[in-house]
C-alpha positions in Angstrom: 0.0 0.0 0.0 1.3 3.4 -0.8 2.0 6.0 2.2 1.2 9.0 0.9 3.2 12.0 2.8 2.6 15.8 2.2 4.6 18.6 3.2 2.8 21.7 5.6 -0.3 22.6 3.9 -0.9 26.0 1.7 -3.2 27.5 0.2 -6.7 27.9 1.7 -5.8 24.8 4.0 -3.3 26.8 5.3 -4.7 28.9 8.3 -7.2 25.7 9.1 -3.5 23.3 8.9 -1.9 25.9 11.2 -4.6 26.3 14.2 -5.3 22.6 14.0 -1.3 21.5 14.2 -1.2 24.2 17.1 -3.6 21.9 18.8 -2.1 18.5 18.2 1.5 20.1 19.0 -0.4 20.8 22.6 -2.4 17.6 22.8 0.9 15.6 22.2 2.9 18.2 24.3 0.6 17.5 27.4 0.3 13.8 27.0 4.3 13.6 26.8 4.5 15.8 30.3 1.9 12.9 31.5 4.2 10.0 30.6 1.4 8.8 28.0 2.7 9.9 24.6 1.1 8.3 22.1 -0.3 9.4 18.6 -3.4 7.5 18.4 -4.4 9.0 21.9 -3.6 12.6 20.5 -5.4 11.8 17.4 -8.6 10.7 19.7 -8.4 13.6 21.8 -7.8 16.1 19.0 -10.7 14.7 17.3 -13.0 15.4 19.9 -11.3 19.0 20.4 -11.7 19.7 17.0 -16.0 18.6 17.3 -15.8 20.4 19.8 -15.2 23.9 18.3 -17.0 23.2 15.4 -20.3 23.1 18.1 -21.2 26.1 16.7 -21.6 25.1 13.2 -23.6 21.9 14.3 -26.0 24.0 16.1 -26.6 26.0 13.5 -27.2 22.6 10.7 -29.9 21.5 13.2 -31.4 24.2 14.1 -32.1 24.4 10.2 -33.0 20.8 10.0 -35.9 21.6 12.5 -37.3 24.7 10.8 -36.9 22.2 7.5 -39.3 20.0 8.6 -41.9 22.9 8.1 -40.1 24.7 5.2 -39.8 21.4 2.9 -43.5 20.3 2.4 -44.0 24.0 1.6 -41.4 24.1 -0.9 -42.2 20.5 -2.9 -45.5 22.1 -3.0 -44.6 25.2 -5.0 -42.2 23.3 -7.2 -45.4 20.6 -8.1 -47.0 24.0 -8.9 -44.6 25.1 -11.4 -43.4 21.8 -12.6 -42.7 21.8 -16.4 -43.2 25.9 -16.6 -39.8 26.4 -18.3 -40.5 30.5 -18.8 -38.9 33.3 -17.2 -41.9 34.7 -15.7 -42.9 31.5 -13.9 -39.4 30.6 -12.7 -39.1 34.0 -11.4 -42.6 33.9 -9.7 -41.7 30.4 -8.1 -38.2 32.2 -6.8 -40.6 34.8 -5.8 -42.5 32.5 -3.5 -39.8 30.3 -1.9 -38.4 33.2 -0.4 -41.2 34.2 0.9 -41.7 30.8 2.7 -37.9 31.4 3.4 -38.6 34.8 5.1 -42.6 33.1 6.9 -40.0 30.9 8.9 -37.1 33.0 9.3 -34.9 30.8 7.5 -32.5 31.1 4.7 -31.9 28.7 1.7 -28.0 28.4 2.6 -28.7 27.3 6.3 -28.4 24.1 5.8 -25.1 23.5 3.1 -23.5 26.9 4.8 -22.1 24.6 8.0 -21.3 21.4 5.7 -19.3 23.7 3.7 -17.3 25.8 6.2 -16.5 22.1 7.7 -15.3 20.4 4.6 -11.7 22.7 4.3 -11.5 22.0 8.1 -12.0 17.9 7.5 -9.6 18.3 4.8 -6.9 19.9 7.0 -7.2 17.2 9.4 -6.5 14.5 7.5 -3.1 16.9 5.9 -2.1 17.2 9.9 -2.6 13.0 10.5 -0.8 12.4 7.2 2.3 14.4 8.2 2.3 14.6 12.1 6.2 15.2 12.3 5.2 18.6 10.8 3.2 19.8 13.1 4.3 18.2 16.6 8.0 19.3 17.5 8.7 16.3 19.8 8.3 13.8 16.9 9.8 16.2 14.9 12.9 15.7 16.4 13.1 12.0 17.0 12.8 11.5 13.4 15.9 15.2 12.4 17.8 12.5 14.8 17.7 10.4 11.6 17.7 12.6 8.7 20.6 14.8 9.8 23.4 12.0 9.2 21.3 10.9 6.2 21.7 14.0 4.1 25.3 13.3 5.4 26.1 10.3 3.6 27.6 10.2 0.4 25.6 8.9 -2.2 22.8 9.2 0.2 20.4 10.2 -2.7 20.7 7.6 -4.4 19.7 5.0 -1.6 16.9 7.3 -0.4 15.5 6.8 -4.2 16.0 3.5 -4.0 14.3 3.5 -0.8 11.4 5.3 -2.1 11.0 3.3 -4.4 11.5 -0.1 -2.5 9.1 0.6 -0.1 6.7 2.5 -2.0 6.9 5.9 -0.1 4.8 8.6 -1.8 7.3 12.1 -0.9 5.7 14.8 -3.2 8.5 16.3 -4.8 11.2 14.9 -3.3 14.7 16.8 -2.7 17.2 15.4 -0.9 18.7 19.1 0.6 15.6 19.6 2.0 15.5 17.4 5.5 11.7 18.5 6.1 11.6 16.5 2.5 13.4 13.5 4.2 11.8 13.3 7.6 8.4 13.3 5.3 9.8 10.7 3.7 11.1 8.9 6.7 7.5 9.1 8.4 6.1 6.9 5.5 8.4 3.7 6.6 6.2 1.1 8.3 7.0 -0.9 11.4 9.0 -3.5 9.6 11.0 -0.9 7.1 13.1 0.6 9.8 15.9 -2.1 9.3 15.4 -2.2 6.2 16.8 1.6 5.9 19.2 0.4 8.2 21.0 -1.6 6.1 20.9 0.5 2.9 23.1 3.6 5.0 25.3 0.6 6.7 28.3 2.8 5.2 27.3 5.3 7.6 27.6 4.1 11.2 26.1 7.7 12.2 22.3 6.7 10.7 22.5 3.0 11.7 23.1 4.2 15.3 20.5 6.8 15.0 18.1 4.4 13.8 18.7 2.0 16.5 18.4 4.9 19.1 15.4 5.9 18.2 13.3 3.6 16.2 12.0 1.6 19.2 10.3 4.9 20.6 8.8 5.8 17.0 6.9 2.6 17.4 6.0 3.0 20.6 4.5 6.4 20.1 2.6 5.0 17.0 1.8 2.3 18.5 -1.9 1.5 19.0 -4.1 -1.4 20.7 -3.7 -4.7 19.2 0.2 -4.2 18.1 -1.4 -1.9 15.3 0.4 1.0 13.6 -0.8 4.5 12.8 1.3 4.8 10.2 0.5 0.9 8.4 -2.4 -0.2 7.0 -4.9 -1.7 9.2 -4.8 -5.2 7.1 -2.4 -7.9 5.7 -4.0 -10.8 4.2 -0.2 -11.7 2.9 0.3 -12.4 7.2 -2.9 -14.6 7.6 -5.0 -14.0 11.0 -2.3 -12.3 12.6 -2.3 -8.8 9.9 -5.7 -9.4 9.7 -7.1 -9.3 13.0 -7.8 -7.1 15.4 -7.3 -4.6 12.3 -10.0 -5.2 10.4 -12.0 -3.7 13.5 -11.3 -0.3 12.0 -12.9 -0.8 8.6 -15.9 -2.7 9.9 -16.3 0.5 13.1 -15.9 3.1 10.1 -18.9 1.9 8.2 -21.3 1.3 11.5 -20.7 4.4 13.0 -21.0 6.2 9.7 -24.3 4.2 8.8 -25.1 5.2 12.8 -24.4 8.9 12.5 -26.1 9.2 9.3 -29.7 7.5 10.8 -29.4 8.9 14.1 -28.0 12.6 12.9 -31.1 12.7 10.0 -34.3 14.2 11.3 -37.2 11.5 11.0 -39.8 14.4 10.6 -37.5 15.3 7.7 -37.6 12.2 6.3 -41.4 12.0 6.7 -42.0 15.1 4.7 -40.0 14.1 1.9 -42.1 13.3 -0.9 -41.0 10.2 -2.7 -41.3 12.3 -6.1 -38.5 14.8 -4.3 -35.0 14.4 -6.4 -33.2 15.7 -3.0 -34.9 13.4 -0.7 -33.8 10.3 -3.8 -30.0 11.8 -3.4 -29.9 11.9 0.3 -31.2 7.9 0.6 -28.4 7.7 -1.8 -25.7 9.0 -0.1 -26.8 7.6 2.9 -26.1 3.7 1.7 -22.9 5.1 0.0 -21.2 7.0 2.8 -21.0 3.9 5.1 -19.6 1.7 2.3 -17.4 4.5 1.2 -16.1 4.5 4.6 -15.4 0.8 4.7 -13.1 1.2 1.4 -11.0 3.7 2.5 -10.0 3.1 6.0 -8.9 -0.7 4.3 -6.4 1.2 1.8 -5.4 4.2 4.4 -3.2 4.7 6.9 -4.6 3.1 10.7 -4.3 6.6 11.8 -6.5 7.7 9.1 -9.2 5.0 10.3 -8.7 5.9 13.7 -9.6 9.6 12.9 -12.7 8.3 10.9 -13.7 6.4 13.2 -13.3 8.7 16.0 -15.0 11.8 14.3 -18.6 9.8 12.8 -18.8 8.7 16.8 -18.1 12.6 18.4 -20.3 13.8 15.9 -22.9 12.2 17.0 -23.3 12.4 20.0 -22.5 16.2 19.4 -25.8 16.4 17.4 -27.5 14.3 20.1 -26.9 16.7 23.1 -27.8 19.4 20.6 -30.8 17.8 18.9 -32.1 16.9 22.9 -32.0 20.7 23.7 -33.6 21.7 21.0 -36.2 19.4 21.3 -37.1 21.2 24.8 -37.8 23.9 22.5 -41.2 24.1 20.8 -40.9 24.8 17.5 -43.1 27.9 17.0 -39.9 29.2 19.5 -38.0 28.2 17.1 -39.4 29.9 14.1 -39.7 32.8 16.5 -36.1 32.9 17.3 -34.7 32.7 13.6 -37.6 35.4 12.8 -35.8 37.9 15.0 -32.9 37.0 14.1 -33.9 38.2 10.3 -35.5 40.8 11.8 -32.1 42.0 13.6 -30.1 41.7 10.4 -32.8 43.3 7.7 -31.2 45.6 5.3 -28.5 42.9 5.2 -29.7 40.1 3.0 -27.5 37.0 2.2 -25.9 36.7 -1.1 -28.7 33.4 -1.7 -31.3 35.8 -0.4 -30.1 38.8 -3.0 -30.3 36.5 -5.8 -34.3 35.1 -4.7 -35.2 39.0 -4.0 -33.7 39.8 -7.5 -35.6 37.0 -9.0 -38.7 37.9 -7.2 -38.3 41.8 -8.2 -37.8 41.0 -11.9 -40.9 38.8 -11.5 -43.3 41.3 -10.3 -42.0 43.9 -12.9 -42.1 41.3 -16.0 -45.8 40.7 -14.8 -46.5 44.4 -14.7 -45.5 45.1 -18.2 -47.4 41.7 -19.7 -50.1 43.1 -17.9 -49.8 46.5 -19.6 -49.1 45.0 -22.8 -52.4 43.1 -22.7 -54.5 46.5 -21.5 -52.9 48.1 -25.0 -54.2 45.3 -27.2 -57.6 45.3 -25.3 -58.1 49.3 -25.6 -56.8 49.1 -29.4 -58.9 46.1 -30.2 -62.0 47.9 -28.9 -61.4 50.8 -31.6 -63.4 50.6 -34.5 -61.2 51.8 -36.6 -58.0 49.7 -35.2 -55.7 48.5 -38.0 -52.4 46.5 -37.6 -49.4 48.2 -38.1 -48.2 48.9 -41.7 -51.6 47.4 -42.6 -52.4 48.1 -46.5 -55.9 47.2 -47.8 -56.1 45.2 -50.9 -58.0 47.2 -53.6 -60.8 45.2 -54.9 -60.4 46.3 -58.8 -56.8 45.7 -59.0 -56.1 42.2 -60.9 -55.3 39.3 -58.4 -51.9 38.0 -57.9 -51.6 34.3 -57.8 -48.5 34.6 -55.7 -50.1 37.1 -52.8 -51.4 36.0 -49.7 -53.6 39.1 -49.4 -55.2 38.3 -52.9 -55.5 34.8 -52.4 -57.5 35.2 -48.8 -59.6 38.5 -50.6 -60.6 35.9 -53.7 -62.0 33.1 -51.4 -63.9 35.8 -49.3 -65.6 37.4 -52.5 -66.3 33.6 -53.7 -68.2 32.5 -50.0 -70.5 36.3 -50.7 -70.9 35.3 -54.4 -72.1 31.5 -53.0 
C-alpha cells in the first residue's frame, strides 16, 4: 500500500492546517509531560477538540433541520405547482415564493449546506495534519531530524533514499534530498518493519544506523496503538494470515457502522417524513446515505490506521454532538424556534444573504415582468376595442386591382368574395 506524505499545507488549508497543528502540537505536548505519549491517543483527543469547536456550526445545521421540517412540504408544493413551466416569468414567480416561505419561517436557503461547507476545508486539514504529524508536533519532529541529519550526510545518500522510495513504496511529493523536512516526510512513511530495512541500505554510515537503533523503538511505541497496530501501516495484511488481519479489520468494519449510525441517528425522521418520494433531493440523500458507510469501509482498508482511527473517532463525536444538541432543541417548541430565527432576520434586515439577494432579485424581476405583460395586454384590449383599429403597416387590398396568384392578401380577398358570391 502506498504512504502517501505531504509537506505543511498551503493554500486555503493553510490557516485551518496551522490552528489545528497548534492543537495537536499541545495535545501531544501535554500527554508527553503525563508520561502517556502516544499518537493515536492525541489523534482521539484532538478529534473530539476539533468537534468540539465546530459546536457552533452543528447547532446552526440542526437548528435548520428543525425549521426544514416545516419549510420542505412547503417548498415541494410550489415546485409541483410550477413543474414543467420552463419560462422566465414562472421561474421568477416560483423564486418569488420560496423566499417568501424562506422569510414566513425566518430561515434562509443556505442554512443548511453553509455549515457542511465551512467544515469540509477543516476535514480536509485534518487529514493533511494525520498524514504528516512530524510537521506539526516538535517532539516527533525531532526524534525523526535525529535520523535525517546524518542521512543527508552520507555520500551517495540520494541515491539510496530513491531507492528506498522506491523499495518501499513511499509517496514524498517532490522529493529533494537538501531539504531534511523533505526527508523526515519521507522517513515518516516507513512502516513498522522498514526501519531495518533503511538500516541496512546507510550501513556505510555508522552515524544513521546508530540513529536508527536509538530511536526507532520509541517511534513505534508512540505509533503504536491497541492490538500491536500501527498508525502509520495499513490496518490489514491478508499476505500475514489472522495475525495482519485481526484485530485490524475492526477499524474498517467500526468506520462503516458508525457512519451508517451517525447518518440515521444525525437525519431528522420528521425530515424524512415530509420528503415526498417524487423529491429528487430526498432520492440523493437515501443515496448517499447507503454510500457514505460503504465508502467509509473502502477507504480506511487502503489508508493509513491513523486515518481510520480519525474516521472512526469523528462519525462517533459527531454524533453524539448532534445528540446533546438535537435533545436541547427538542425542549424547544418549535413555534420558539421559528420565533427565534424570525428575530434573528429581523435583527439583520437591510442585510440580505448573497442566496437571499439573488431570490429577491428573481422575485423583483418577476413582479416587474408581470407588470409590463399586464400592460401589454391592456394596449391590445383598448386598441382592439377601436373601431377603426388596424395593424401596423396594414395596406388594404384594392378590390379592382387584378389578383396576384402569388399574394397571400389576394389569395384570402378571392376566397372571401367567392363564399358572398355563393
Amino acid at each position: 500500500m502506498d504512504v502517501i506524505v505531504l509537506t505543511k499545507v498551503g493554500g486555503i488549508l493553510g490557516p485551518f492546517a496551522l490552528i489545528f497543528g497548534l492543537i495537536m502540537n499541545a495535545i501531544y505536548e501535554v500527554l508527553d509531560l503525563v508520561g502517556i505519549p502516544n499518537v493515536a491517543l492525541t489523534i482521539i483527543l484532538f478529534t473530539l477538540i476539533a468537534n468540539i469547536l465546530m459546536l457552533p456550526l452543528t447547532i446552526k445545521q440542526q437548528r435548520y433541520s428543525r425549521v426544514s421540517a416545516l419549510v420542505t412540504p412547503e417548498i415541494q408544493k410550489i415546485n409541483k405547482k410550477y413543474k414543467g413551466r420552463t419560462d422566465e416569468v414562472s421561474q421568477r414567480r416560483m423564486q418569488a415564493e420560496t423566499m417568501e416561505v424562506y422569510k414566513k419561517y425566518g430561515a434562509s436557503p443556505s442554512s443548511g449546506c453553509l455549515p457542511v461547507l465551512i467544515s469540509f476545508p477543516i476535514l480536509l486539514a485534518l487529514y493533511r495534519i494525520i498524514y504528516n504529524i512530524p510537521s506539526y508536533v516538535n517532539s516527533i519532529h525531532d526524534l525523526f531530524l535525529t535520523i535525517a541529519t546524518p542521512i543527508q550526510q552520507t555520500t551517495g545518500g540520494a541515491a539510496i533514499m530513491d531507492q528506498l522510495i522506491e523499495e518501499l513504496k513511499i509517496s514524498v511529493t517532490k522529493f529533494d534530498f537538501q531539504d531534511i523536512e523533505k526527508i523526515i516526510d519521507a522517513l515518516n512513511g516507513v512502516k513498522t518493519t522498514g526501519w531495518d530495512t533503511v538500516a541496512n541500505a546507510f550501513a556505510s554510515n555508522p552515524n544513521v544506523v546508530q540513529a536508527i537503533n536509538n530511536v526507532k523503538d520509541t517511534i513505534i511505541n508512540i505509533n503504536s496503538m491497541p492490538g500491536g497496530l500501527n498508525v502509520m501501516d495499513a490496518p490489514v495484511h491478508f499476505s500475514q494470515g489472522m495475525a495482519g488481519i485481526f484485530p485490524g479489520i475492526l477499524i474498517p468494519i467500526l468506520a462503516g457502522v458508525t457512519q451508517y449510525l451517525s447518518v440515521k441517528i444525525t437525519t431528522p425522521k420528521n425530515n424524512n417524513a415530509a420528503a415526498a418520494p417524487e423529491n429528487d433531493m430526498a432520492q440523493s440523500m437515501k443515496m448517499m446515505n447507503v454510500f457514505m458507510p460503504l465508502f467509509s469501509v473502502w477507504i480506511c482498508f487502503t489508508l493509513p490506521a491513523g486515518v481510520g482511527l480519525y474516521w472512526v473517532c469523528n462519525s462517533v463525536f459527531r454524533t453524539l454532538m448532534v445528540v446533546i444538541v438535537n435533545r436541547f432543541f427538542n425542549n424547544k417548541d418549535i413555534d420558539e424556534l421559528v420565533k427565534e430565527n424570525a428575530e434573528k432576520v429581523a435583527e439583520r434586515k437591510g442585510k440580505p444573504t448573497f442566496t437571499e439577494k439573488l431570490m429577491s432579485n428573481g422575485a423583483s424581476n418577476a413582479q416587474e415582468e408581470t407588470k409590463k405583460y399586464q400592460s401589454m395586454s391592456d394596449i391590445a384590449k383598448a386598441n382592439r376595442s377601436k373601431k377603426d383599429y388596424m395593424p401596423k403597416n396594414y395596406t388594404p387590398v384594392d378590390k379592382d386591382v387584378p389578383l396576384d396568384p402569388g399574394s397571400i392578401s389576394s389569395i384570402a380577398h378571392m376566397l372571401d368574395k367567392s363564399k358572398k358570391d355563393d
